[in-house]
Structures are given as structure tokens and as C-alpha cells.
MIVEX-709240 format. One record per residue (C-alpha): residue number from 1; chain; x negated, y negated, z. Coordinates in pm, 1 decimal. Example, Ala and Ser with C-alpha at 12.3 -4.5 7.8 and 13.67 -1.06 7.14 Angstrom:
<recs>
<rec num="1" chaine="A" u="-1230.0" v="450.0" w="780.0"/>
<rec num="2" chaine="A" u="-1367.0" v="106.0" w="714.0"/>
</recs>
This chain:
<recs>
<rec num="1" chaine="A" u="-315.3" v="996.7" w="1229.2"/>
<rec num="2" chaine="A" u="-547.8" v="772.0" w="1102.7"/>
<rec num="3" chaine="A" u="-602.6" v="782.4" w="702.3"/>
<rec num="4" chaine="A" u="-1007.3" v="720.3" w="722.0"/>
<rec num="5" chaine="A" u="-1123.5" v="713.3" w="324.6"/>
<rec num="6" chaine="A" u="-794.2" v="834.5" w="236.6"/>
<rec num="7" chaine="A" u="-656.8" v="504.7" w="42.1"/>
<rec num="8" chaine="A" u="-939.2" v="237.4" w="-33.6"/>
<rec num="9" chaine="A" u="-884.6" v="-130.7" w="20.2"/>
<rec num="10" chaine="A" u="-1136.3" v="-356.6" w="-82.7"/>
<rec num="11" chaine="A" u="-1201.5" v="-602.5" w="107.2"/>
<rec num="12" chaine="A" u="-1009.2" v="-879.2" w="-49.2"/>
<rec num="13" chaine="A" u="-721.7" v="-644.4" w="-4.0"/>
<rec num="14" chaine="A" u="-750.2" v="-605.5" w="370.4"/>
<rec num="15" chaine="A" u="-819.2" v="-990.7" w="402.8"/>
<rec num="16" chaine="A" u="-447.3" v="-1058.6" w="203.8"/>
<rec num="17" chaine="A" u="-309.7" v="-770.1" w="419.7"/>
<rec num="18" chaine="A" u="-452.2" v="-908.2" w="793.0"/>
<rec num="19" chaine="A" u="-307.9" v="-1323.9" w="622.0"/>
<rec num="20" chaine="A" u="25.6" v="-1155.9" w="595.9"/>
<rec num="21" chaine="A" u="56.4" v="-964.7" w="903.9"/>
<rec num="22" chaine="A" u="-8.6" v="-1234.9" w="1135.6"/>
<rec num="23" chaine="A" u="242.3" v="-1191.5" w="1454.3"/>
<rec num="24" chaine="A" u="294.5" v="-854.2" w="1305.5"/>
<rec num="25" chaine="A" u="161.7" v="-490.9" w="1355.8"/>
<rec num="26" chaine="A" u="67.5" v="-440.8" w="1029.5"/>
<rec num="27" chaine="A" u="238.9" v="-409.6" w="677.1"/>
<rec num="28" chaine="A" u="418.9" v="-68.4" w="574.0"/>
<rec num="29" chaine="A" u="336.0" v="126.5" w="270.5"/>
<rec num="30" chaine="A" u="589.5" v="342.3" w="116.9"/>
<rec num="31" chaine="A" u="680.5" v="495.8" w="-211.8"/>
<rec num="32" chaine="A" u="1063.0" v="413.4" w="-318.0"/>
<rec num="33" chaine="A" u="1189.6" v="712.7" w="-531.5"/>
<rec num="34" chaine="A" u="1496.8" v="556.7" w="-752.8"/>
<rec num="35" chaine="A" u="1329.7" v="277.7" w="-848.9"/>
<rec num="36" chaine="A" u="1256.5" v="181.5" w="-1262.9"/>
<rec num="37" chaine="A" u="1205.5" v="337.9" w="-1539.6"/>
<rec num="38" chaine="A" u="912.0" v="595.7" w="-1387.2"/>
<rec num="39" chaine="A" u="1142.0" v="661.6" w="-1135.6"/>
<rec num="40" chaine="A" u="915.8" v="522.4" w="-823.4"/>
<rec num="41" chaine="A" u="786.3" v="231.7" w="-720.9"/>
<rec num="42" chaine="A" u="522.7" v="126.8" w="-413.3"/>
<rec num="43" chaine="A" u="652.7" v="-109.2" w="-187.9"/>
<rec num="44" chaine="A" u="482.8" v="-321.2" w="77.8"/>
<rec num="45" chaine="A" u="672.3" v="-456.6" w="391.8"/>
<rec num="46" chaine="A" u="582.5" v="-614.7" w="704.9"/>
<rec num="47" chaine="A" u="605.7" v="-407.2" w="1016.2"/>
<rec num="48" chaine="A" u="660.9" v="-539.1" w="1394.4"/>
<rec num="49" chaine="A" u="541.6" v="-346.9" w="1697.5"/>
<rec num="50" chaine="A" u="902.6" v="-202.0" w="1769.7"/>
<rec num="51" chaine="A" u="895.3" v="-108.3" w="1395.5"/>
<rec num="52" chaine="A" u="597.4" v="183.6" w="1419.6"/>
<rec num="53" chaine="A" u="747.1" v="519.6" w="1380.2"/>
<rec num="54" chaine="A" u="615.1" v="782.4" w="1603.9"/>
<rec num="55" chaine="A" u="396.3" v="989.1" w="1337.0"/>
<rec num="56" chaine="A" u="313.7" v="730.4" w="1102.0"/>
<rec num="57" chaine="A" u="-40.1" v="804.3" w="955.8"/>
<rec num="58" chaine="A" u="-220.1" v="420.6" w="940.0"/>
<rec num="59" chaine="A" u="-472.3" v="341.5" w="814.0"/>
<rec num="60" chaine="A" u="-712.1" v="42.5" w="1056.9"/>
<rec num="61" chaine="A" u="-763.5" v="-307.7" w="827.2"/>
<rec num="62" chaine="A" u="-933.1" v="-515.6" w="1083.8"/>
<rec num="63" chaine="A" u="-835.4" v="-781.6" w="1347.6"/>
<rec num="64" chaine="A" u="-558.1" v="-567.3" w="1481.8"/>
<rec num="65" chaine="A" u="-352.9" v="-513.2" w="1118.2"/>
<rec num="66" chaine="A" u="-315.0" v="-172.7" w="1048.4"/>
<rec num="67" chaine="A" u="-111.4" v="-55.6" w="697.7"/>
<rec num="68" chaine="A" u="89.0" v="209.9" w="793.4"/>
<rec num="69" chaine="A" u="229.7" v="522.9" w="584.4"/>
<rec num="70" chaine="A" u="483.1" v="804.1" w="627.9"/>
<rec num="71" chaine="A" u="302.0" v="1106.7" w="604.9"/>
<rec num="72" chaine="A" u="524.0" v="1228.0" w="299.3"/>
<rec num="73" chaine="A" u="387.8" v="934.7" w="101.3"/>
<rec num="74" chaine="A" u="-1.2" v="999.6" w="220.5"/>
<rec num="75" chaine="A" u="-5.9" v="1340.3" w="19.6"/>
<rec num="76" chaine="A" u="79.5" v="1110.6" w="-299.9"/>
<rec num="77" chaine="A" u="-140.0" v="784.0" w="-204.6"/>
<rec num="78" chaine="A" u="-421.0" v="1023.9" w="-146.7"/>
<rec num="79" chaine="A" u="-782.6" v="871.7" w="-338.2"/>
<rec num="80" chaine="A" u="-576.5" v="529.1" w="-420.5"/>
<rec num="81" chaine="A" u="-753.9" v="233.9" w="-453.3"/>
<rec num="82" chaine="A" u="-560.7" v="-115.3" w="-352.3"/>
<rec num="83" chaine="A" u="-757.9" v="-427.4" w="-470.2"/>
<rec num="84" chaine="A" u="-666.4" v="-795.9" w="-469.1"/>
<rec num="85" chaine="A" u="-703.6" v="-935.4" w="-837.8"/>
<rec num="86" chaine="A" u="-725.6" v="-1296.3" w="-926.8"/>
<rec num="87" chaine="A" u="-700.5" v="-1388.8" w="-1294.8"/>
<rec num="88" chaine="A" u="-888.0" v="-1703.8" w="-1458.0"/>
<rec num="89" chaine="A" u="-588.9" v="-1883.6" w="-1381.6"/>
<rec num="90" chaine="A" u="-573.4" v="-1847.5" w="-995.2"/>
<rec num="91" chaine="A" u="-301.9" v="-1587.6" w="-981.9"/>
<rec num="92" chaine="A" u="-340.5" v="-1307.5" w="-725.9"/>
<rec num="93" chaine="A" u="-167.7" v="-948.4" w="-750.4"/>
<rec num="94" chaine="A" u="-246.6" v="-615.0" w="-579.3"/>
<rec num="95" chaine="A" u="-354.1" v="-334.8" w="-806.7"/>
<rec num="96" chaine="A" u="-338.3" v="13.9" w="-697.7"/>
<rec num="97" chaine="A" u="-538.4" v="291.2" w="-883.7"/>
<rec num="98" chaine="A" u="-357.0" v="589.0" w="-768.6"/>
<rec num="99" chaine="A" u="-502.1" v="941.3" w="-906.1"/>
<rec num="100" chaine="A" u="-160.5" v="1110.3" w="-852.5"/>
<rec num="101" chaine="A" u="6.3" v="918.4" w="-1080.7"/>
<rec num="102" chaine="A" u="167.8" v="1127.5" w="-1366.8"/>
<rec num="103" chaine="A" u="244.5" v="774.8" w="-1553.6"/>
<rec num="104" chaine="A" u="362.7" v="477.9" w="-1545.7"/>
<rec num="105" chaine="A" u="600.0" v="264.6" w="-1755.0"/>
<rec num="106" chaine="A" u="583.6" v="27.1" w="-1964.6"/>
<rec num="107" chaine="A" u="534.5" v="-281.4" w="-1792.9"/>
<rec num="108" chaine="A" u="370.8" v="-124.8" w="-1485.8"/>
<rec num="109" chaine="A" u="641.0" v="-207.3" w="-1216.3"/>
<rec num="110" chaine="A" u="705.1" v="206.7" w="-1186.8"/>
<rec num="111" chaine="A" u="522.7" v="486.8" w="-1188.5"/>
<rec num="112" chaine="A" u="594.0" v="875.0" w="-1232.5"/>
<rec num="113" chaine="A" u="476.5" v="1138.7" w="-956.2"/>
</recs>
């Protein structure tokens, strides 16, 4: 099922996203319980064609790159924002602005559900 204004990518995000996934079907987004000291972190991973699970929910970032997302992570990613930052000093890093979060810890690598 397409996720249409479900997670927000601006659209230096979806530029990054559609670089990275070249020769791929798009990059995975998941939620990795375990993880830190909040207990989850998000995860990005490239995904090939024989790698889409039957059910994913995706959601369409242009030139055939779609970020894809099992449906028990879109009920938590649900109103996140994903942006593409770049500092004064020409470093890039995706931030996402997730509403669901309970917290996060203290260097911002985890985040509590």
C-alpha cells in the first residue's frame, strides 16, 4: 500500500534516497527494536527487486526509487518527517522528526516508542 503523506521527505531527502538506490528498487526503512540505550533505532538499507516483500507499504520517491516499510513499522513512522541536513561544514545527515517518539537518548542514535 502506498504511504501517500504518511512520512514526509523533503526533497533533498528523496534526491539522497533516488543517488543511493541506483540499480536498486529502492532503500528499506525499518525500526530495529534492541538497539541503544532507547531501545530502538531506524535503520536504512538498500533493497533489490527480489528483495520486496509481498505487503510492504512504500512510499513513491521519484525516478523509479521507492522507500519501502513493513507495515508494523508504518503505525510508528506515521507524521515523520526525513530531511537531508548539511552543516556549515559540508557534512550531510538524515534527520527524522518522528511524532511517536516517546524519547530519545542521549546522543540521539536511539529512540524510545
Amino acid at each position: 500500500m502506498e504511504l501517500k503523506g504518511d512520512i514526509i521527505l523533503t526533497e533533498a531527502a528523496k534526491e539522497h534516497f533516488q543517488k543511493q538506490a541506483q540499480g536498486y528498487a529502492g532503500v528499506r526503512l525499518s525500526i530495529l527494536g534492541g538497539k541503544g540505550c532507547g531501545g530502538s533505532e531506524y535503520d536504512f538499507a538498500l533493497v533489490a527487486a527480489d528483495q520486496v516483500r509481498t505487503g510492504d507499504d512504500y512510499i513513491d520517491l521519484g525516478n523509479g526509487v521507492r522507500m519501502f516499510v513493513d507495515p508494523t513499522d508504518s503505525i510508528k513512522l506515521f507524521g515523520t518527517n526525513i530531511d537531508l541536513i548539511k552543516d556549515k561544514v559540508g557534512n550531510t545527515r538524515l534527520e527524522l522528526t518522528n511524532p511517536n517518539e516517546l524519547g530519545q537518548c542521549g546522543c540521539g542514535k536511539s529512540v524510545t516508542f
